[in-house]
N, C-alpha and C positions, 0 to 999 in steps of 0.2 A: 970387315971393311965397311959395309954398309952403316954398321952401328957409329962409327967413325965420321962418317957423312954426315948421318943426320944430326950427332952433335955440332961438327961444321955450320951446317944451315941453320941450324935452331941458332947458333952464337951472332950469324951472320944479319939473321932479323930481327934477334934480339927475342924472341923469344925459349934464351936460355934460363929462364925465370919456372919453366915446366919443370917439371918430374918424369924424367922419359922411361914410358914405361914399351921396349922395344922387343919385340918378339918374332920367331918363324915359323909360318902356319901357310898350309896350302890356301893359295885362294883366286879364284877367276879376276880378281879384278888388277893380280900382279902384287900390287899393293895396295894397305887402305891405312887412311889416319883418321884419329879423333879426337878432341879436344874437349877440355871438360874446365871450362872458367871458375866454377863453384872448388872444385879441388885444384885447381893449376897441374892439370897433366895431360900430357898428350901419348896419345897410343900409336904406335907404329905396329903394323902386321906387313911382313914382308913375303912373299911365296919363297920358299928356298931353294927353287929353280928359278928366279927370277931373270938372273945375268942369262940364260942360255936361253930363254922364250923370247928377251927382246931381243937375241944376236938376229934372231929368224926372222923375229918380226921385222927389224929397220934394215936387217940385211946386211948388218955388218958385224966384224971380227972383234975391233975394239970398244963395247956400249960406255965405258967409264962415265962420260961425258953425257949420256942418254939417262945414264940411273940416277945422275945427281941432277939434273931437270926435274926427272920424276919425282923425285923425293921431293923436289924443293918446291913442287907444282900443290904436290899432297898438302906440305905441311902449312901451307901461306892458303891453299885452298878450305883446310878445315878451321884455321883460326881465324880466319875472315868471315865466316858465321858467325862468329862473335863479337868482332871489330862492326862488320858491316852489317850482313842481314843474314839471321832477323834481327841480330842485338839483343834483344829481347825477348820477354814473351808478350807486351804490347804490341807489337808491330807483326811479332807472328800470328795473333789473331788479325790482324790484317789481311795476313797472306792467306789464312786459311777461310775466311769469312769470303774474300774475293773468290777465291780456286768454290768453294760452293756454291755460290752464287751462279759464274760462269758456268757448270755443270747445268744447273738447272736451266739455264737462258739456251743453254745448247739441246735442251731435249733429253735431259737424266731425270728420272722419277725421285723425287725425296726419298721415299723407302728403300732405293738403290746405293745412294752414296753414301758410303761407309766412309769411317774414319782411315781406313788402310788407304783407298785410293785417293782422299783429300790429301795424304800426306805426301803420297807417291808424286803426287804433282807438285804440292807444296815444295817438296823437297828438289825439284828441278827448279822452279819458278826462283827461289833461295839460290842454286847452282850456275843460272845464268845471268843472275845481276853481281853475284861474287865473284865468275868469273871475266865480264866484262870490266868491274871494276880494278880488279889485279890487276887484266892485261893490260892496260890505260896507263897504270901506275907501274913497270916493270921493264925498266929502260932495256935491260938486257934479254928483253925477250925468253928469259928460262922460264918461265911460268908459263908463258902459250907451247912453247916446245917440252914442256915436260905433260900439258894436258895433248899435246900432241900426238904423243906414245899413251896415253893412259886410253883416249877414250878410240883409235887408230886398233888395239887391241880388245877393247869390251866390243868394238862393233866385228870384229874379225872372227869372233868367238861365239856372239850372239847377234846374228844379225837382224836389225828390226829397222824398220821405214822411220817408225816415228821418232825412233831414240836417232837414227841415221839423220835426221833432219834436225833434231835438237842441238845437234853436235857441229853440222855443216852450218846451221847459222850463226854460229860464233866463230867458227874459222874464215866465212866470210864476211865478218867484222873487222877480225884481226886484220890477215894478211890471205890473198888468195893462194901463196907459193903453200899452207901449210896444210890445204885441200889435196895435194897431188897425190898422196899414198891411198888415202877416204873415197875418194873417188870413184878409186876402183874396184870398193866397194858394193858399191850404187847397184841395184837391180837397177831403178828407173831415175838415172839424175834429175831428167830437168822434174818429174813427181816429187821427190826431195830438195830440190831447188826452188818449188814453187813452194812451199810448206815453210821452208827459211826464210824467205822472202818475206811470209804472213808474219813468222817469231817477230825478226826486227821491224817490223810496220808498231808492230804492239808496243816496242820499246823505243824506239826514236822518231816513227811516224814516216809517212810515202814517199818522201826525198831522201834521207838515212838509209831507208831499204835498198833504194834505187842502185842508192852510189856503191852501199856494200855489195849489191848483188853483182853488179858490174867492175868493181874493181880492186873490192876492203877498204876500209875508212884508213885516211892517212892518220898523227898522230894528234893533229887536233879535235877532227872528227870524232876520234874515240873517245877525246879525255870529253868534251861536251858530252858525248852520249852516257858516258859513266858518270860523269854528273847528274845528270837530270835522273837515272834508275838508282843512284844510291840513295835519293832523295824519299824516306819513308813517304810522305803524302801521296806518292806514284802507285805505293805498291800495291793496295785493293785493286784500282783498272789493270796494274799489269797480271795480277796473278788471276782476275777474273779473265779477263782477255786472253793468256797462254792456256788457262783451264780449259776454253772452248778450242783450243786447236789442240792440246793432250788430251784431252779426254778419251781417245781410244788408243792413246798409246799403251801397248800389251795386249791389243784386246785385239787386231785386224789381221789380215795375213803376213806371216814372216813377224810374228808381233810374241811380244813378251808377256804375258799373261799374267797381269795384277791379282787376279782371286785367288792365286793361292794354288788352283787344282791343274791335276798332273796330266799331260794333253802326250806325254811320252816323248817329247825334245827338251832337250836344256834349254835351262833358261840364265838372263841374267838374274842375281840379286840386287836388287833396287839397293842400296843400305839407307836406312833415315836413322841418322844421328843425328848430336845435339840436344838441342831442343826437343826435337819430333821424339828422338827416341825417347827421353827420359819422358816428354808427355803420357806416351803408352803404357809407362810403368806407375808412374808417381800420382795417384789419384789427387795428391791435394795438387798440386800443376794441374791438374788438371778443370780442378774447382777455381783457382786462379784465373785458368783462360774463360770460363764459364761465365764468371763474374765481371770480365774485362770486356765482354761481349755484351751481356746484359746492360753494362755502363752506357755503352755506346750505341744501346740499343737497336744493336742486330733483330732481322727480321727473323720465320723461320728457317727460309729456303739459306741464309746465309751462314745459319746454325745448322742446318743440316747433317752434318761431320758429325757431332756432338752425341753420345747417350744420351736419349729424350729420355730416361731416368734420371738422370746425373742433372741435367738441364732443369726437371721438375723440383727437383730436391732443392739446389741451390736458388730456383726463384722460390721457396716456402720461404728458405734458410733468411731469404734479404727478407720478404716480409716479413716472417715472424720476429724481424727486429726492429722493422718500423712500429709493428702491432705493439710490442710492446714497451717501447721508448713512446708511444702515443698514450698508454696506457697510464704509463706511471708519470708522466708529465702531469695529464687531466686530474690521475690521484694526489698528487700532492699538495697541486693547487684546492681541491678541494680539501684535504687538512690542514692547509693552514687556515683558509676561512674558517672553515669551523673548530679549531682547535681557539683561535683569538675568539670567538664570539664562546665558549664556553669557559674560558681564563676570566673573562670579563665578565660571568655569570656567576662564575662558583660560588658556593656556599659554604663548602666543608673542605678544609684546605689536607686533612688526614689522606682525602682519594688521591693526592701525588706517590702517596708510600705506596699503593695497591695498583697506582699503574702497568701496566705492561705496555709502551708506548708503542713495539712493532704490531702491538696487536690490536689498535683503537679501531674500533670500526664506527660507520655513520650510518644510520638507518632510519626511516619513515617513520613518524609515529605522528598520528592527530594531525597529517599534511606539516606537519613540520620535522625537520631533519635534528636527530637530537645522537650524541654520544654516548658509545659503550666502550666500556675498558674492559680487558681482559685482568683478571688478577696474575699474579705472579705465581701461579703453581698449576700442576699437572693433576689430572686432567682439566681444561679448559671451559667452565660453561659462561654463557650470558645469556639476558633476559629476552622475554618478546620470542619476536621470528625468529630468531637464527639458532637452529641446529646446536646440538652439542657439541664442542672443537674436542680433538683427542689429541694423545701423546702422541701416537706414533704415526708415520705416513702412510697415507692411506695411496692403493694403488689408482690408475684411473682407466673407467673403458666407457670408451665414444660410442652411441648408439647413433649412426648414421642412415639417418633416409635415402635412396639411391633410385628413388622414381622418376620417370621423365621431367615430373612437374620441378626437379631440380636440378635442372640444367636452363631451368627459365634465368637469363641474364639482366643484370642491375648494376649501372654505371661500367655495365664494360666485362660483366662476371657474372660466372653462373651463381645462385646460391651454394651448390657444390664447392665450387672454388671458394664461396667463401670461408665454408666447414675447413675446408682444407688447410687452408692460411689462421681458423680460430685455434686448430687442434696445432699445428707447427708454431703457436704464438704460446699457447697453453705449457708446451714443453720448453721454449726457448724461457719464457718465464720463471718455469722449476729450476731450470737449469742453473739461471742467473741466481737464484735463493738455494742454489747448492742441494737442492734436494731429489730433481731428476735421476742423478745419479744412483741413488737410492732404491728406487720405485721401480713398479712394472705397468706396463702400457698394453693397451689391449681397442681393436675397434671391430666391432658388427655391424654390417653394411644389410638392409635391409631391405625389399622392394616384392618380388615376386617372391612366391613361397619356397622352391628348390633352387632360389637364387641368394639366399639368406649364407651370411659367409660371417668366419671371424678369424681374424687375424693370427690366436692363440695369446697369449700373457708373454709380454720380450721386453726386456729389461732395456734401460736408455742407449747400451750398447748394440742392441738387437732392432732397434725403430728403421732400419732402413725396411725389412718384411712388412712391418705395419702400415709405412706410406708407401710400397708395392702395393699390397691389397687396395689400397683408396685410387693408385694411380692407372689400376690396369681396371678397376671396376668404373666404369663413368655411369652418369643416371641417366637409366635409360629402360627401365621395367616400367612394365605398364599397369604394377600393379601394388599396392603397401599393405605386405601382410609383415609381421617379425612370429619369424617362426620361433614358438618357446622353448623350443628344444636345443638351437643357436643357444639361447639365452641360460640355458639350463648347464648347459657345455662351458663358458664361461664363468659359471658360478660354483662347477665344482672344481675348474682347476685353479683357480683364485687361490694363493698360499695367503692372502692380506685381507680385509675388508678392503674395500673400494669405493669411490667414487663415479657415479653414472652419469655421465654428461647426455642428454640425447637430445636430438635437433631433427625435428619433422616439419611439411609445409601443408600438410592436409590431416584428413580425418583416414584411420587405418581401417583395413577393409575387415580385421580380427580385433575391433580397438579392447572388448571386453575380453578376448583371451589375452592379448598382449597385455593389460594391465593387471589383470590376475598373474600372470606369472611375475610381471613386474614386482609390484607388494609383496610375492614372496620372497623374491631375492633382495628387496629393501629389507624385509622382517627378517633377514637374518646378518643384520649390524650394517648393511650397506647404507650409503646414502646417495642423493637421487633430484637430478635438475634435468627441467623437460625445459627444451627453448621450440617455443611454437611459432613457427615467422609467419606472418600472418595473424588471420584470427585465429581465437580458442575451438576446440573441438570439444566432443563428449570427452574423447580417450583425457585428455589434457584435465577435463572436469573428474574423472574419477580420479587423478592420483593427487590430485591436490592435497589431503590430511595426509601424504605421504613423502613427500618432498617441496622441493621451489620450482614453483611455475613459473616461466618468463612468458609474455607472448612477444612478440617481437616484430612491431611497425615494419622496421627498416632491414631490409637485409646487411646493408654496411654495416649495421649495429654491432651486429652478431660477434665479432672479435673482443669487443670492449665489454660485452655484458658477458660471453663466457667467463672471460679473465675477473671481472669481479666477482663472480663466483670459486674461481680459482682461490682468488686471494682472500675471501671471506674463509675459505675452509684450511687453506693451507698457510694464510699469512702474506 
């Protein structure tokens, strides 16, 4: 019979376009629906004592008339998430940015707010602009009398102040006849009534409140009020604003308990569907809401919700594509100047056959910039300064300084943070030349002596461990030794030669043992770029017949002069 029903109302709204996926499973809330835009299907869970729990509940013999409310309440309540709010996952960054925000303005520590309790709000904040907005639009009233039995029985079953007040101020929006059964609910009405009172202030503001608190908004009332909350530019002040009046819903006495842990009463299950739910599963939604946040340039307190992982990763992810869209701009400009002023030089028209064009490099020579070609065959050499090129790819491991002195900040950023954004620019780079995928990645962070740490060797698939290691170590030792034995650890489990990037800002306090072991692990086919920001040091002066020294002026530098070394050795 049921099943009957809900194809009825699904034909009736027009949303017989679903794929009804309808089923009978125990469950406290009576019934519950979902809806899933990306597949077009909607989920019905029905209790299968349903018809005898609401005979008790509403007290009568006949419910016919009560289940098809409910159903019809459910099903326009969860496609309306979709229709209306959030719509998106625009606008639910909205929601969720506000609901954090409000936490903190309320007196919640950042380190407290978790992504469970943002949503828990989020997800009512969602529940009473969707449900004011149906009620508005729902000339026959089944829609407020079908939420009339749904939320009459979640409060019956788990009683709580704050959900009790969530629910009391949209009944006194609607209509106050549809309060009479909730009522008698109430430990403390008018406590409950004043809390409602606060909801609608947040949503229509202190004469809206007034009139609903004293009589329910007639049917203009309503359709204005549901105008102005359907209207996404509302929804950060509202979901910040209800944040700060939820915020201890589950959490006071007679309260529902958001963490999760077992206090020995039933509780209700919040459900966050939609959107919410599939955020908590689908990491890239997730990178998506990260990124949409980032645009909009959310502070922290309003990211809060967020894995400050996931959060760290995706601001590399946007710079390492600035860095290196900067990169290859600057590159190319500079070969075509010099590719025209050596066309218009040439002498020997035979060097076009011995080109290898992705491989021309431009180098110093006698204070003027003059061109090298690679020949057309394996292995790679050319003249002057630069290194042998090989066949095969070589892996790469960061020697990262991690002393106080680099957390010293330049235009807004530590030198740390720069390393950070050169090495995520280095890989986005490889990646984009197809080669990443290939190679293994590897970094040693360096500062105090039994503070010396290394990543292990992880393949492009494996780099989420590697920017762990960078992102849980920040610089802050007091002291730059590189312990040789780190170094020694990495050079035996190496399966490749490698490439040594390493970025220091002072002089080491082992500079003559650290370069000693250095030169051994170059002498055995490795090769070896020191970036010294700032001036030269001794350490920096012994490896010199051993690799490419930068020193490096500019901290900002530090992106664009890794990467031309990048691309000198790999193309």
């Amino acid at each position: 019979m049921l099943k009957s029903i809900v194809n009825k109302i699904l034909e009736e709204t027009c949303l017989d376009s679903y794929i009804l996926n309808y089923y009978e499973e125990e469950t406290p809330h009576l019934i519950e629906g979902e809806t899933d835009k990306y597949t077009f299907k909607i989920k019905i869970k029905v209790d299968p004592n349903i018809e005898e729990k609401i005979k008790r509940i509403v007290k009568k013999k006949n419910v016919k008339k009560d289940l098809e409310n409910l159903l019809y309440s459910v099903i326009l309540h969860e496609d309306a998430h979709w229709r209306i709010c959030p719509f998106d996952i625009t606008y639910l960054e909205e929601i969720l940015s506000g609901v954090s925000k409000g936490l903190i303005e309320v007196g919640f520590e950042k380190e407290k707010i978790n992504e469970e309790k943002v949503f828990r709000i989020a997800n009512l904040v969602c529940d009473i602009i969707v449900n004011v907005v149906c009620a508005s639009k729902d000339q026959s009233n089944k829609f407020v009398k079908g939420r009339e039995i749904k939320y009459f029985t979640e409060c019956c079953l788990f009683p709580d102040e704050n959900f009790m007040a969530f629910v009391d101020s949209q009944f006194c929006m609607y209509d106050h006849k549809y309060l009479k059964n909730i009522e008698k609910l109430y430990g403390n009405k008018q406590k409950i009534r004043n809390v409602s009172k606060k909801i609608i202030e947040v949503l229509g503001g202190k004469k809206t409140a007034e009139i609903a608190i004293k009589r329910g908004l007639n049917e203009k009332e309503l359709e204005m009020l549901a105008n102005k909350i359907e209207d996404p530019e509302n929804w950060y002040d509202i979901a910040k604003n209800l944040a700060k009046i939820f915020s201890n819903i589950g959490e006071g006495k007679n309260s529902i308990p958001l963490n999760g842990e077992d206090d020995g009463r039933e509780k209700l299950p919040f459900e966050i569907n939609g959107f919410l739910k599939n955020l908590k599963k689908d990491e890239e939604l997730r990178k998506e809401l990260i990124n949409i946040a980032m645009e909009k340039g959310r502070d922290e307190e309003e990211t809060a919700y967020m894995d400050d992982f996931e959060k760290y990763k995706e601001s590399l992810e946007k710079r390492a594509n600035e860095i290196v869209v900067e990169f290859s701009k600057s590159a190319e400009k500079e070969c075509e100047k010099f590719i025209v002023t050596y066309l218009n030089d040439r002498k020997e028209e035979k060097v076009f056959e011995k080109i290898r064009w992705s491989k021309t490099k431009i180098v110093k020579k006698k204070g003027k910039d003059e061109f090298f070609f690679y020949k057309k065959i394996l292995p790679l050499y050319v003249d002057g300064d630069f290194q042998k090129g090989v066949g095969n790819l070589m892996d790469v491991l960061f020697i990262i300084d991690k002393s106080l002195s680099m957390s010293e900040k330049i235009l807004g950023k530590s030198k740390y943070e720069l390393l950070e954004e050169s090495i995520a620019g280095v890989v986005k780079y490889l990646k984009n030349k197809k080669k990443a995928y290939h190679q293994n990645f590897g970094v040693i962070l360096f500062g105090e002596w039994e503070k010396n740490s290394f990543s292990g060797w992880k393949s492009y698939y494996e780099l989420d461990s590697v920017f762990k290691l960078l992102y849980i170590n920040r610089p802050k030792d007091s002291a730059t030794y590189l312990n040789p034995e780190i170094l020694n650890i990495a050079e035996k489990e190496a399966k490749d030669n490698f490439l040594i990037i390493m970025a220091t800002d002072g002089e080491l306090h082992n500079s003559e043992e650290a370069a000693s072991s250095l030169i051994k692990v170059i002498n055995k086919g490795n090769y070896f770029s020191l970036f010294q920001i700032g001036e030269s040091f001794g350490f920096s002066n012994m490896l010199k017949r051993y690799g490419q020294i930068f020193t490096v002026e500019k901290s900002d530098d530090l992106a664009g002069c890794i990467l031309k070394t990048i691309k000198s050795v790999y193309g």
